[in-house]
C-alpha positions, 0 to 999 in steps of 0.5 A, spaced: 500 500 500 505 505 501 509 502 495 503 503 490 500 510 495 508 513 494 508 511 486 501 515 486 504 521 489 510 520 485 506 520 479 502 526 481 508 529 483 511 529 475 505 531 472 504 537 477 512 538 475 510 538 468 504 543 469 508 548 473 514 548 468 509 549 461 506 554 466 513 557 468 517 557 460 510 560 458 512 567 462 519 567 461 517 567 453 514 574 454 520 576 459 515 575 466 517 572 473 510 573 474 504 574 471 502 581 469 495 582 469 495 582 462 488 578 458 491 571 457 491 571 449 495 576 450 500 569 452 500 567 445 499 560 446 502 556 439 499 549 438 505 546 440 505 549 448 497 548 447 498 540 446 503 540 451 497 543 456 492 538 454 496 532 455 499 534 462 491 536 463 489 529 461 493 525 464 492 529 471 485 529 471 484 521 468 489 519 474 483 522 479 489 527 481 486 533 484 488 540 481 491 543 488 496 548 486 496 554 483 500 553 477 496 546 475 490 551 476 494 556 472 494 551 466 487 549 466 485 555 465 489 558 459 489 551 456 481 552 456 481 559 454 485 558 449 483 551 446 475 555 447 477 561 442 480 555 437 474 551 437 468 554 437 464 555 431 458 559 434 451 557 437 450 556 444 457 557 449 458 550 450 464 546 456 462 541 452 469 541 447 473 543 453 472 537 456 472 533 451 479 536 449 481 532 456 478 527 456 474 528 462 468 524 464 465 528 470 460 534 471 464 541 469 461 543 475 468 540 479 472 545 475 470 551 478 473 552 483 481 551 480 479 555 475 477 561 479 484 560 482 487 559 476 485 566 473 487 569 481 494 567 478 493 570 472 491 576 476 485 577 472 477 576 475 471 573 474 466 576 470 459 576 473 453 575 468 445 577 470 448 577 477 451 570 478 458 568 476 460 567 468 466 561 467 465 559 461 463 566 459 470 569 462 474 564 459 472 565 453 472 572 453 479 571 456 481 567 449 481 572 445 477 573 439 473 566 437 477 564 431 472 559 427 467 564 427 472 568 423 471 563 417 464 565 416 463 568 410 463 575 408 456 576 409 454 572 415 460 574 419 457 580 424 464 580 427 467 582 421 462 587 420 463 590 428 471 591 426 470 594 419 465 599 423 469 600 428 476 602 424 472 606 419 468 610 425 475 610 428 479 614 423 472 618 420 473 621 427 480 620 429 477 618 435 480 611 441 476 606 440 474 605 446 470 611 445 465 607 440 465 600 441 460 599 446 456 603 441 457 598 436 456 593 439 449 591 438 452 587 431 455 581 436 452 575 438 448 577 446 454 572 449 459 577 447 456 582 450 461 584 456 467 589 459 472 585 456 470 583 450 469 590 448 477 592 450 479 586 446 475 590 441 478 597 443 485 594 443 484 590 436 481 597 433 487 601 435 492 597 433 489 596 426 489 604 426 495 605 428 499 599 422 494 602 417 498 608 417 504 604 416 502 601 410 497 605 406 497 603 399 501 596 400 499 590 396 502 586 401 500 589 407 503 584 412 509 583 409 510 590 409 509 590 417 515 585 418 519 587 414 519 595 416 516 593 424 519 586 426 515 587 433 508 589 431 505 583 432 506 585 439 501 590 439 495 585 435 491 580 440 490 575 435 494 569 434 496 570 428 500 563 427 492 562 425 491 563 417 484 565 419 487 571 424 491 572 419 486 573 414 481 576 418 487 581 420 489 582 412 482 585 410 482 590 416 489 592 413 487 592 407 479 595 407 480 602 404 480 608 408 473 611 404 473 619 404 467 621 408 462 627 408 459 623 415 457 628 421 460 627 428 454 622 431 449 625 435 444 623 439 439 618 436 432 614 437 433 607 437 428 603 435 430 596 437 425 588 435 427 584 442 426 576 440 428 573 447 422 571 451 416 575 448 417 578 441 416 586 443 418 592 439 422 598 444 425 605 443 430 607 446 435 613 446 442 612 443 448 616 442 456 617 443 460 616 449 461 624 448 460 629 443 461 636 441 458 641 444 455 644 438 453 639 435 448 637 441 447 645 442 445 644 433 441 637 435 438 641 442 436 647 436 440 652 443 445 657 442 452 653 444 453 659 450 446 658 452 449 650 454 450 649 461 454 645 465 450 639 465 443 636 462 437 631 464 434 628 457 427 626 457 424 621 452 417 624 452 411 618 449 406 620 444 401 620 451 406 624 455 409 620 459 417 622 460 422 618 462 429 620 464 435 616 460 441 620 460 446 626 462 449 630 459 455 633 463 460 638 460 467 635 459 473 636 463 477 632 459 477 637 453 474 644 452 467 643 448 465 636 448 460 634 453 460 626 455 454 622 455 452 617 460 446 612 458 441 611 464 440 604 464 432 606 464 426 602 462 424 602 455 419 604 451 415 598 450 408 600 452 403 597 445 400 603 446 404 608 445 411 605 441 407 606 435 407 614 436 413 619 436 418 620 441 421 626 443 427 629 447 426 633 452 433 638 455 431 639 462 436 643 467 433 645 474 426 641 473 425 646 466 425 643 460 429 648 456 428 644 448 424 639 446 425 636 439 424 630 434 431 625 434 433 622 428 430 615 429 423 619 433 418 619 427 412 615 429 412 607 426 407 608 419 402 602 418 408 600 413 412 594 413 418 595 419 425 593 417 430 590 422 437 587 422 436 580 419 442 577 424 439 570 427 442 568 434 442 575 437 436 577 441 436 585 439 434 587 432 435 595 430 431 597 426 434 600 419 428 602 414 421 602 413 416 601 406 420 597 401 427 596 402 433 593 400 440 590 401 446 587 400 445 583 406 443 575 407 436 576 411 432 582 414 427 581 419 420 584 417 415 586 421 408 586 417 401 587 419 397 581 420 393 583 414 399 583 410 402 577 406 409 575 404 409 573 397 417 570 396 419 570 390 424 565 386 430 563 391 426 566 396 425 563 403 421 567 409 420 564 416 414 565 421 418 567 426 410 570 432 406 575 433 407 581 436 401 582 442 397 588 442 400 590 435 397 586 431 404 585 427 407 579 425 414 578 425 418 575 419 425 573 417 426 574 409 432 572 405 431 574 397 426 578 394 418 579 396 412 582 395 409 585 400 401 585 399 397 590 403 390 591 401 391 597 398 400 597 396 405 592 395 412 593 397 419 590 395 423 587 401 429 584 397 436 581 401 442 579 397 443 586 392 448 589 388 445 596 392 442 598 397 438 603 400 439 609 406 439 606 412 436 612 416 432 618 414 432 625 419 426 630 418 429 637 419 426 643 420 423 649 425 419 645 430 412 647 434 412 645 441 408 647 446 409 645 454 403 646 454 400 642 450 405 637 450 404 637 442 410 637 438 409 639 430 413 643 424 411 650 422 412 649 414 414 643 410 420 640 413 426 637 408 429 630 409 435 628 409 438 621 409 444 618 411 447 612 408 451 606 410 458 610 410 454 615 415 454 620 409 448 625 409 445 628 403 438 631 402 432 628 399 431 632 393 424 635 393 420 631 387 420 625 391 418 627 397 410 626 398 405 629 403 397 626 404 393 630 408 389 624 414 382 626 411 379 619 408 380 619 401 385 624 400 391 622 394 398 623 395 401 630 392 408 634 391 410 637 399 409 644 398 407 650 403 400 648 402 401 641 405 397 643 412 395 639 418 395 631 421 397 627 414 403 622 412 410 624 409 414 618 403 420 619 399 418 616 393 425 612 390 424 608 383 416 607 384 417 603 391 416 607 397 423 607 401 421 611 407 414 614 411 412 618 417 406 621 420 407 628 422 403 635 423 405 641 419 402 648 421 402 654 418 410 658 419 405 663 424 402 659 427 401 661 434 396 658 441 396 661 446 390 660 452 387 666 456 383 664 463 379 668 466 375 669 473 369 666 474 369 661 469 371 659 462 376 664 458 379 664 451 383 660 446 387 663 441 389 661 435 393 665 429 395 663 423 392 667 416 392 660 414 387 658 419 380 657 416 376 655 422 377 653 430 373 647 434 373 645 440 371 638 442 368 633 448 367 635 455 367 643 457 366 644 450 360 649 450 363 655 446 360 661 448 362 666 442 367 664 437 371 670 434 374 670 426 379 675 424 384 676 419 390 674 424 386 668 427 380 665 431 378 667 439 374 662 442 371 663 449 368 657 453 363 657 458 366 652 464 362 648 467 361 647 474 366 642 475 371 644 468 376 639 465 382 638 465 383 639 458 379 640 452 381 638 445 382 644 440 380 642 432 383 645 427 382 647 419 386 650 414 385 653 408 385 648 402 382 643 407 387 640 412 386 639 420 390 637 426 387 636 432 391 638 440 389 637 447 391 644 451 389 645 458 382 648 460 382 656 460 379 656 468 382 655 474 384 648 474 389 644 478 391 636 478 395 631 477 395 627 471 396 621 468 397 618 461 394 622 455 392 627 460 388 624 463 386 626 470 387 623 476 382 622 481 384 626 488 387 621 492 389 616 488 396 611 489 401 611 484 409 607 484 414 610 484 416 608 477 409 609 475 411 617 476 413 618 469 407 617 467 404 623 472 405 631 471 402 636 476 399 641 472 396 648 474 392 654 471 390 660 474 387 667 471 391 670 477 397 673 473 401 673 480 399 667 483 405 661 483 404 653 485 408 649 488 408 641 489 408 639 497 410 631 500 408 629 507 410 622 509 405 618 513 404 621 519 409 628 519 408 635 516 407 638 509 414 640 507 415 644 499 418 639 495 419 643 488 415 650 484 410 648 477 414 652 472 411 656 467 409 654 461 404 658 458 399 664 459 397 662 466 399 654 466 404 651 470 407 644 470 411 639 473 413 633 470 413 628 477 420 624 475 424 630 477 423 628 483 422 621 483 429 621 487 426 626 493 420 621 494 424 615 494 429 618 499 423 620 503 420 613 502 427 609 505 426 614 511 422 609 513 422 602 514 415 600 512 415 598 504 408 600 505 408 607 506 406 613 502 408 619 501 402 624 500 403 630 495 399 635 494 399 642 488 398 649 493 397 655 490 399 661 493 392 664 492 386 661 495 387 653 491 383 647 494 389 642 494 389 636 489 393 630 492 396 624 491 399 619 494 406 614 491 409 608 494 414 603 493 410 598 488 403 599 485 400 592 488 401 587 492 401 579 491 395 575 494 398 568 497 395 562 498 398 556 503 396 550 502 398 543 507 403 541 503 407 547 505 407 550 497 403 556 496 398 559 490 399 567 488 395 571 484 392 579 484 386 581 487 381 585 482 383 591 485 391 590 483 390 587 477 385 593 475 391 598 478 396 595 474 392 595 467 390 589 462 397 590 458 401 590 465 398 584 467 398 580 461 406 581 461 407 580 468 411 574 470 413 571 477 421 569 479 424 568 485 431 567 488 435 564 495 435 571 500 442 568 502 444 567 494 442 573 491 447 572 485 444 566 484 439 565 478 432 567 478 427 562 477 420 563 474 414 560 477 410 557 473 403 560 471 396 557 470 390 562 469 393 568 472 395 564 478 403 563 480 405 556 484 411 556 489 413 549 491 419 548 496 420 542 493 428 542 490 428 549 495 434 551 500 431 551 506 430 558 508 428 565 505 426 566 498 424 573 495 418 573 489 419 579 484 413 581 480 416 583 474 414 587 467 420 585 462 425 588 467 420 592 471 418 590 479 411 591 479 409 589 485 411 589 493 417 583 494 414 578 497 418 574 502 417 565 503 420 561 507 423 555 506 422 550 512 427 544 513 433 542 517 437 549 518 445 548 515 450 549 521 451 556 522 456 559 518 462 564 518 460 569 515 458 575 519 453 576 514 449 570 513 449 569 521 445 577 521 441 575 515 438 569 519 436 572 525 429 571 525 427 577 530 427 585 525 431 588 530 436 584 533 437 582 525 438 589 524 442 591 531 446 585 527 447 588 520 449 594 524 455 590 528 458 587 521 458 594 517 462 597 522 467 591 522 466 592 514 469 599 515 475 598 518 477 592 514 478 592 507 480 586 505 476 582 511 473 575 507 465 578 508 466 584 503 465 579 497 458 577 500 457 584 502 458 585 494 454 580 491 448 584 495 450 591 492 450 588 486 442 587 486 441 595 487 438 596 480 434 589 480 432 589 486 428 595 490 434 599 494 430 598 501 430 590 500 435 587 503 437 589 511 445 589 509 444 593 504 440 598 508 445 598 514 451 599 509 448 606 507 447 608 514 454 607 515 458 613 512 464 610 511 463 603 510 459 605 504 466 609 502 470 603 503 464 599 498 465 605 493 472 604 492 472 597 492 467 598 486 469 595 478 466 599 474 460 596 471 458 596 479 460 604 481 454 607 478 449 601 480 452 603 487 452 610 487 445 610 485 442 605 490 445 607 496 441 615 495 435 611 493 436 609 501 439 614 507 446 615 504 447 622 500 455 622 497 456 629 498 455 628 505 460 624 507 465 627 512 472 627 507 475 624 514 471 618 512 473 617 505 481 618 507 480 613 513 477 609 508 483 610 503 488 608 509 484 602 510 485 599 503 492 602 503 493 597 509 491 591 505 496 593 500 502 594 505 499 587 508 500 584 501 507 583 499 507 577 495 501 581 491 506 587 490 512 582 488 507 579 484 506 584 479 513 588 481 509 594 484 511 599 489 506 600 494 505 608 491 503 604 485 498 599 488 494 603 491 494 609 484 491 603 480 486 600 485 484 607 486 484 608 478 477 606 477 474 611 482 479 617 480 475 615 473 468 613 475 467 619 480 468 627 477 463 623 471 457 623 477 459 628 481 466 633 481 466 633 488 469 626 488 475 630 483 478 634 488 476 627 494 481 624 489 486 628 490 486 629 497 487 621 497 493 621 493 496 627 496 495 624 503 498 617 502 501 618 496 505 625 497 503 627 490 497 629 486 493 623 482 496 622 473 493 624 468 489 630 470 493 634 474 491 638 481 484 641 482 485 644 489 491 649 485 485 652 481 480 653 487 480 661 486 479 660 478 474 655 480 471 660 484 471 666 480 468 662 474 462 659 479 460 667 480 461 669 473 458 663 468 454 659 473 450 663 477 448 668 472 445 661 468 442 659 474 438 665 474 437 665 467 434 658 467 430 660 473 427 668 472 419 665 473 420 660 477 418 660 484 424 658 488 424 653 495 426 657 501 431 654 507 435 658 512 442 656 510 445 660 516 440 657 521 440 650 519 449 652 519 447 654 527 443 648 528 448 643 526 454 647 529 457 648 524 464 653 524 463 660 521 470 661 520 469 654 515 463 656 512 463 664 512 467 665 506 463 661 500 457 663 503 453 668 497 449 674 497 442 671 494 439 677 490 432 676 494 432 672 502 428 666 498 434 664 494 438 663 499 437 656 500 439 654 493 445 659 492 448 657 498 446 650 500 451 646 496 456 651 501 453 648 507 454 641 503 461 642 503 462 644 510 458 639 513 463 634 510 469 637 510 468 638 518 465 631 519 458 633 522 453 627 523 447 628 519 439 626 520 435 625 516 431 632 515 437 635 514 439 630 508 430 631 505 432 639 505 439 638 501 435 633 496 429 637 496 435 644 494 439 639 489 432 637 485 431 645 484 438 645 479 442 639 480 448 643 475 449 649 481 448 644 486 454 640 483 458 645 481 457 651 487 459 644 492 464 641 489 467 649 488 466 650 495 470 643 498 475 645 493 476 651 496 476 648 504 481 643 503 485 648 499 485 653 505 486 648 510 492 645 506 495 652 506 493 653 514 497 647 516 499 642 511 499 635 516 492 637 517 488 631 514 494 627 516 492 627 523 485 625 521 
């Protein structure tokens, strides 16, 4: 037994020897002791080191011998990174062949574990993806780029139509790559889609750039490289020893650079088809990582000096509901460019509305400063929609609409249900469902058909020698008015279109039509007679490329409504056009009608109870009509909803739901001002945010500006079935409209049955709140409370009843999410799984987490947070992790640990420099949903948390020798994340970032230079451009009041620290705003604790104009860390 137990361990001893010295001659090959961190394709395994690794990797896991050291975990690693991108062909991402390859038997689930150590060795990291860790996937990716899917031909290869886009976009713009793959990369396969894909992708592109200079006009591009540059292979991730890398590459060389009269990209509607689960059409707002200012001052249709520091975009649907998708934030990069940050928003998606057009809103300060029709914006026409034909990727964008053709395979058409495909010979046309509530079917074509309506036909045709625009922009004067949230054009617009290179041209006017809505009306030339609702087509070789519905009006058209006392008031319309002017519906009774040559003047009688709104029909001379809902000329205050719609006094809506909710305002009373009141259950009404002007007499308040406000307001409170009550007071005798928002909209109705499974289902109530198209997409899935990363499990549904059977469960809590798409729609609701409970657990967190009684739970979480502060490597930090990373799926007050991190300041700064980027604004938004606010944080804990991690770096040798750092260098690239991921949400964290660098460092923070060495330009700069643009954008409104200096006296804080950055308000109601950032910043940089009135005042200021409040704190901070600095020099050592 000794004698064949000692051969055994000699055997697995040569083969671990083995495995530690293919592993070892791998690094010294690129002159490393010890790896780099570098991506693993960048090893440039060749076929015979990889053969090696499968057989040293075969014949140890054939032997039973586990992979215990790092070098042997090393190896599995690289071997199956690299053998996965060597073989895989496309499809499904599969273990199968890797484990073929070595001739393993067992479940890959066994490999898990030496994998993970093995990419610690590497120095590189799991990915996480949909919230669980990804093997396969960061192994594939580590690969490098799938070479056999390279071998596809031309025209299936949405790989290399990714890179030939790419380098084109690259060298059109002069622009890094890793600016514009993220844009791009809808054409990968959806298991593409993650961080190291894209700088793989960014590498490669910027490469290619750079050797394409070098060998413009060469026949033979490659050999010209290793002839005049022996080492560019270096600079290429591809293994290039592979004739189809080496192809691949060749053709990237050899495109040809095209001449391009393409614009800089700006800002977009994207009209995407979605195929996983339910088909479904969804419009989103797209755009470059950043852009110049004059072209978003160009899109936005303002002057480039009326641009302020930062903008809030809003999509508004064609029935109001608005919703914000990203920033704008003016770049301190480079002068006049602006990034742009896409806001993970919910899509619009809603059947009735995706249809209609979308607009962009620019708000600042919760006033709309511009509001226009994006390229992409024009409504969707009863005309065959054309999508992208790839096959295996889940999002389709759309490229045209009407006939179409292209040199592609196949297209995806979306056609109504009355239509039919005729294929031609050679064609094929695949039934792919129907889309419900659309009544649309969708279809993938490759060849020629004819799409046959009852009254036209259309050519769809794939495979041709040319091909059609891929977008056609209307351009013109718009018509919008607030008031009337209507969006229209005065005159005719143009057309452009851009073609597949990105150049732009104009359609020439002889084949652009116009059709008036009327029944019967024929198709006519676009001229200055075309007014009112209709359809716009450009007519191409007899076939219909393009078609939109839209409204034109008169170039002097104007409406304006004029309440009055006692009753109803006037509508006035002017326009010389205009012929005649209705009013339809409720509140209608026109009591005298008025004709004169400039317009029409309608006055109506009110009723009793007026509406809220009342539609104005419009005629024209030559026929044409338009239609509008403007608000009712009477004193009218209300909340409404979709359409218009008023809602009734008292009613519940979610927080989600408050896109879709504006507060509203009519008054005769010219002086008179609203403003939009919360109270939570049980406390007193406090100001919330002023309804801004919009109109004679008409003021509004779109509710999602404050849809952070309320939440933080909710999250006070630990009750997830509280509400906040709002209310519209005017400063005149007003009755108060009120309205009542929570966290969900309904609830779930559970039903247990003996064998301890449990039956869910919505009331009638909750099914009617919700609405029959919410219900009908609403699907239920639950996860472990303890495992939140684990995967989500769908319920089954029956007749709109959900089953849960503990059956198969871990015993413990499990969460319900009722979930629309990615939407939570109703109240968590928490199941318990009963059974024999595990032993108890090291984790601090897992034992707080199963204490059944609430306030010893969350003493406990309380208990372990603390512990988390003050040790940045302690082992429950991954775990604390794997629950920050819910916020965004899960609501923010979900989870008890994740509620006690965000009371703790300096835990919750621990957390935010631990964050990756894929996880810092996902962290910074959760945690302000609850009772943090970021610019409170005392600097004393930000510093005592950099310390913290540089502990651990100090405490960590064998990490520094590893990757040959200095621990000055350790701690500068574990701080680079947050140096690049903070001043782009808030430009305070700028100057926190230095402070850290020159604290623990000695020396300011690289590339960026110092920004507390600019303090008094910083200053001067807030009091000449930032405060006079505040004033601008605010000259009507009614400013919420605070008594800074009082609150600065409540919360002792010094006057000496505050005093000197404090302003004087033009008017003492001003005050709170032009100086609460200032009272932000010292009550950081002195440490003060805080409460949560104190945090609902700040929102409450900062919602008014979050650019000032941005800008005037970080200024303020910088100018207090600066002075003190100068005062005494080892101050924040101290801290």
């Amino acid at each position: 037994m000794k004698e064949g137990g000692g051969g055994k361990k000699e055997q697995s001893d040569a083969l671990v020897s083995d495995l530690r010295t293919l592993v070892r001659q791998i690094l010294a090959n690129h002159g490393l002791v010890a790896p780099d961190q570098r991506p693993l394709y960048a090893y440039r395994v060749d076929e015979a080191t990889l053969h090696a690794l499968q057989t040293a990797l075969t014949s140890r896991l054939s032997a039973r011998h586990r992979l215990d050291d790092d070098e042997s975990a090393a190896a599995l690693s690289l071997f199956a990174a690299t053998y996965f991108c060597r073989t895989y062909q496309g499809g499904a991402w599969s273990w199968r062949d890797v484990l073929a390859a070595l001739d393993h038997q067992g479940s890959y689930t066994v490999l898990y574990e030496p994998v993970e150590r093995g990419l610690a060795y590497w120095r590189r990291s799991l990915l996480v993806a949909a919230h669980h860790r990804g093997f396969l996937l960061t192994l594939a990716c580590e690969g490098g780029l799938p070479l056999k899917v390279l071998q596809a031909p031309e025209r299936e290869s949405h790989i290399k139509r990714y890179f030939r886009e790419l380098v084109r976009v690259s060298e059109a713009y002069n622009r890094p790559a890793a600016d514009i793959v993220a844009r791009h990369a809808d054409v990968l396969p959806v298991s593409l889609h993650n961080d190291l894909v894209l700088e793989l992708s960014a590498n490669l592109v910027d490469a290619v750039v750079k050797l394409r200079k070098c060998v413009r006009g060469q026949a033979d591009p490659i050999h010209t490289l290793d002839t005049c540059l022996p080492e560019w292979r270096k600079s290429v991730p591809l293994h290039l020893d592979d004739d189809v890398a080496r192809e691949f590459l060749d053709g990237l060389l050899r495109a040809p650079r095209e001449p391009t009269t393409a614009e800089e990209p700006g800002l977009l509607v994207d009209t995407l088809l979605r195929t996983e689960g339910s088909l479904r059409v969804e419009r989103r707002l797209g755009g470059p990582p950043d852009l110049a200012a004059a072209k978003l001052a160009e899109q936005l249709q303002i002057s480039e000096e009326d641009l302020p520091a930062r903008l809030y975009l809003h999509l508004v649907t064609a029935d109001g509901e608005r919703r914000l998708c990203a920033i704008a934030t003016a770049s301190v990069a480079g002068e006049g460019r602006y990034d742009l940050q896409l806001l993970a928003s919910r899509p619009i998606d809603h059947t009735a509305v995706v249809q209609g057009g979308v607009l962009l809103v620019a708000a600042v300060g919760g006033r709309d400063i511009a509001c226009i029709q994006l390229p992409g914006g024009e409504a969707l026409d009863n005309v065959p929609w054309i999508f992208e034909g790839h096959e295996q990727h889940p999002t389709h964008v759309l490229v045209g609409v009407g006939a179409y053709r292209t040199r592609a395979e196949s297209i995806i058409a979306v056609v109504a249900t009355t239509e039919v495909l005729a294929p031609e010979p050679g064609a094929r046309v695949e039934d792919w469902g129907e889309i419900a509530g659309l009544d649309r079917v969708v279809k993938r074509v490759e060849g020629s058909v004819q799409c046959k309506g009852a009254e036209e036909s259309f050519v769809i045709a794939t495979r041709q020698p040319s091909a059609y625009a891929v977008r056609f922009i209307l351009r013109g004067k718009p018509w919008w008015s607030a008031s009337t949230s209507a969006e229209a054009w005065l005159g005719p617009p143009q057309i452009k279109e851009v073609g597949a290179d990105g150049t732009e041209r104009w359609v020439p006017p002889d084949a652009i039509e116009w059709r008036p809505r009327r029944s019967g009306a024929p198709w006519q030339r676009l001229d200055a007679t075309a007014l009112g609702a209709g359809k716009i087509r450009v007519i191409r070789g007899g076939e219909q490329v393009f078609r939109t519905s839209c409204t034109i009006l008169p170039p002097d058209f104007d409406l304006r409504i004029h309440p009055k006392d006692g009753g109803g008031g006037h509508i006035r319309v002017e326009s010389r056009a205009l012929a005649d002017v209705g009013v339809i519906g409720p509140g209608g009774d026109v009591a005298r009608k008025e004709h004169a040559e400039a317009g029409v003047n309608v006055t109506l009688q009110a009723p009793a109870t007026p509406p809220a709104f009342v539609d104005v029909w419009l005629r024209f001379r030559g026929g044409g009509e338009a239609r509008f809902n403007v608000p009712y000329p009477a004193r009218v205050v209300v909340f409404s909803g979709r359409g218009g719609v008023a809602l009734r006094n008292g009613d519940r809506v979610s927080l989600d739901g408050l896109s879709l909710v504006r507060a509203r305002a009519v008054s005769p009373v010219r002086q008179e001002r609203f403003a939009l009141e919360a109270r939570l259950e049980g406390s007193t009404w406090i100001p919330i945010q002023p309804l801004h002007v919009v109109g004679n007499g008409c003021f509004e308040l779109p509710l999602d500006v404050v849809r952070d406000t309320l939440r933080a307001v909710l999250a006070s409170c630990d009750e997830l079935d509280h509400t906040v009550s709002l209310r519209i007071v005017g400063t005149q005798a007003t009755a108060p409209c009120m309205l009542r928002v929570g966290w969900y909209e309904a609830s779930l109705e559970k039903r247990d049955s003996p064998d301890g499974s449990s039956t869910l289902f919505l009331a009638d109530d909750a099914r009617r709140v919700l609405g029959d198209d919410v219900v009908e997409r609403l699907r239920l899935v639950t996860r472990p409370l303890l495992e939140p990363e684990a995967p989500d499990l769908e319920l089954p549904s029956e007749n709109g009843r959900w089953s849960f059977v503990p059956q198969g469960k871990v015993v413990g809590p499990w969460l319900l999410l009722g979930l629309q798409g990615d939407t939570l729609r109703l109240r968590p609701l928490r199941i318990t799984v009963k059974g024999e409970e595990a032993p108890e657990s090291t984790s601090l967190l897992e034992r707080a987490a199963r204490i059944k009684q609430m306030q010893a739970r969350q003493r406990a979480f309380s208990e372990v947070v603390e512990t988390l502060a003050g040790d940045f490597g302690h082992p429950d930090w991954p775990r604390m992790q794997s629950f920050l990373r819910t916020l965004g799926v899960w609501p923010a007050s979900t989870l008890d640990a994740v509620r006690a991190l965000a009371s703790h300041p300096g835990a919750s700064a621990v957390a935010l420099l631990k964050a990756s980027s894929n996880d810092f604004d996902r962290l910074w938004d959760g945690l302000e949903q609850l009772s943090l606010l970021w610019s409170l944080i005392p600097i004393c804990a930000w510093l005592r948390a950099a310390r913290q991690l540089l502990r651990w770096v100090t405490s960590k040798p064998q990490f520094r020798e590893a990757l040959d750092w200095s621990t000055s260098r350790a701690v500068s690239e574990l701080l680079a994340n947050f140096a690049a991921c903070g001043p782009q949400r808030a430009r305070f964290l700028a100057v926190v970032t230095e402070l850290i660098h020159l604290t623990l460092l000695g020396m300011p923070p690289q590339p960026g230079g110092s920004t507390l060495g600019h303090s008094d330009a910083l200053h001067a700069r807030l009091s000449s451009s930032e405060r006079p643009a505040l004033l601008r954008r605010h000259t009507h409104d009614t400013w919420p009041a605070w008594e800074v200096r009082q609150a600065a006296v409540i919360y002792r804080v010094p006057n000496s620290l505050l005093e000197p950055e404090l302003l004087l308000p033009e008017f003492p109601c001003r005050d709170g705003i032009i100086n609460a950032p200032a009272l932000a910043a010292a009550i950081s940089m002195h440490g003060i604790t805080t409460d949560d009135t104190l945090r609902f005042h700040m929102r409450r200021l900062r919602a008014f104009d979050e650019t000032w409040f941005d800008v005037a704190h970080a200024t303020a901070l910088t100018r207090m860390i600066a002075r003190k600095l100068k005062e005494d020099p080892g101050y924040f050592n101290a801290l």
